[in-house]
C-alpha positions, -999 to +999 in steps of 0.1 A: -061+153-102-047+121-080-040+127-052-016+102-041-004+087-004+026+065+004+020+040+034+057+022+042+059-010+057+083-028+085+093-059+095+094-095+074+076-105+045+069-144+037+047-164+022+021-165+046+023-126+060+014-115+020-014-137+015-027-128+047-022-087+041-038-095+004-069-108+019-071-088+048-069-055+026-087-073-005-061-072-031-058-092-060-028-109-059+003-105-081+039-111-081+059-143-068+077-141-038+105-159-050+110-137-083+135-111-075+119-088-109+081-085-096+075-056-078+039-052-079+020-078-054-011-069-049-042-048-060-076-040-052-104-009-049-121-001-013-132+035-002-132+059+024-166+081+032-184+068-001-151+076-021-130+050-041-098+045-031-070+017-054-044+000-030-014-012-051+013-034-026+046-029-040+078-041-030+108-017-034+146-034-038+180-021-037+210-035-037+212-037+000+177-034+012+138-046+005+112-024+012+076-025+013+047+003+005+012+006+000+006+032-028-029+053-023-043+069-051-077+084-048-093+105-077-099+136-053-079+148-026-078+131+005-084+147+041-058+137+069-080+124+084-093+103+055-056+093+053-048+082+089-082+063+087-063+044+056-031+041+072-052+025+106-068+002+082-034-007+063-016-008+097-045-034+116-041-055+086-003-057+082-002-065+122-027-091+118-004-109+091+020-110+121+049-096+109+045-061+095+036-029+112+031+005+095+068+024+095+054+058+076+034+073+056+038+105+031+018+122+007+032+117-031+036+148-052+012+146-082+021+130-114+043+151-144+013+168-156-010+167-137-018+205-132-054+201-119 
C-alpha cells in the first residue's frame, strides 16, 4: 500500500523561489519554468523516523489558475504527526524561497487497486 499526502502551495513562483524550494527540500530538478506543458518540477527521497519518504513538486494548471503541490508518497502509512512534521519541513522551505507558504494539505485516497 502507498499511502499518499497532498501539501498545496500559495503565493508566486519564479525562477529563483523554485530553485531555492528544490535545494532547500533536495529535489532533483525538472521542468522549465517557461514551458507551459511540464508539470512535474522537482523530485527527490528524504525520510521521516528512519522511513523513506519521495517528494514530487508538481505544478497544476487550469485555464484560469496555477497551482502548486507537493505530492507525499511513503510505502507505509503515515502518522499525523509524521505528516504535519512533512508539511513543517515543506512549509520552512517554501517560506525560505520567499514567496510560498503552505496553503493545505490532504491525505490522497490510494491508487485504483491498491487494496492492501
Amino acid at each position: 500500500m502507498t499511502d499518499r499526502w497532498s501539501i498545496r502551495l500559495a503565493g508566486a513562483v519564479d525562477q529563483a523561489a523554485l530553485d531555492a524550494l528544490r535545494a532547500d527540500l533536495d529535489l532533483a530538478p525538472r521542468g522549465r519554468l517557461g514551458d507551459d506543458y511540464d508539470e512535474l518540477f522537482g523530485r527527490g527521497d528524504t525520510e521521516i523516523d528512519g522511513r523513506p519518504i519521495r517528494l514530487s513538486l508538481w505544478r497544476d494548471e487550469t485555464m484560469t489558475d496555477v497551482t502548486w503541490r507537493i505530492a507525499v508518497e511513503s510505502d507505509s502509512t503515515l502518522s499525523d504527526q509524521e505528516a504535519n512534521a512533512i508539511a513543517a519541513r515543506v512549509d520552512a522551505a517554501a517560506r525560505r524561497a520567499g514567496t510560498l507558504f503552505v496553503a493545505s494539505m490532504f491525505h490522497r485516497p490510494p491508487p485504483e487497486g491498491d487494496t492492501q
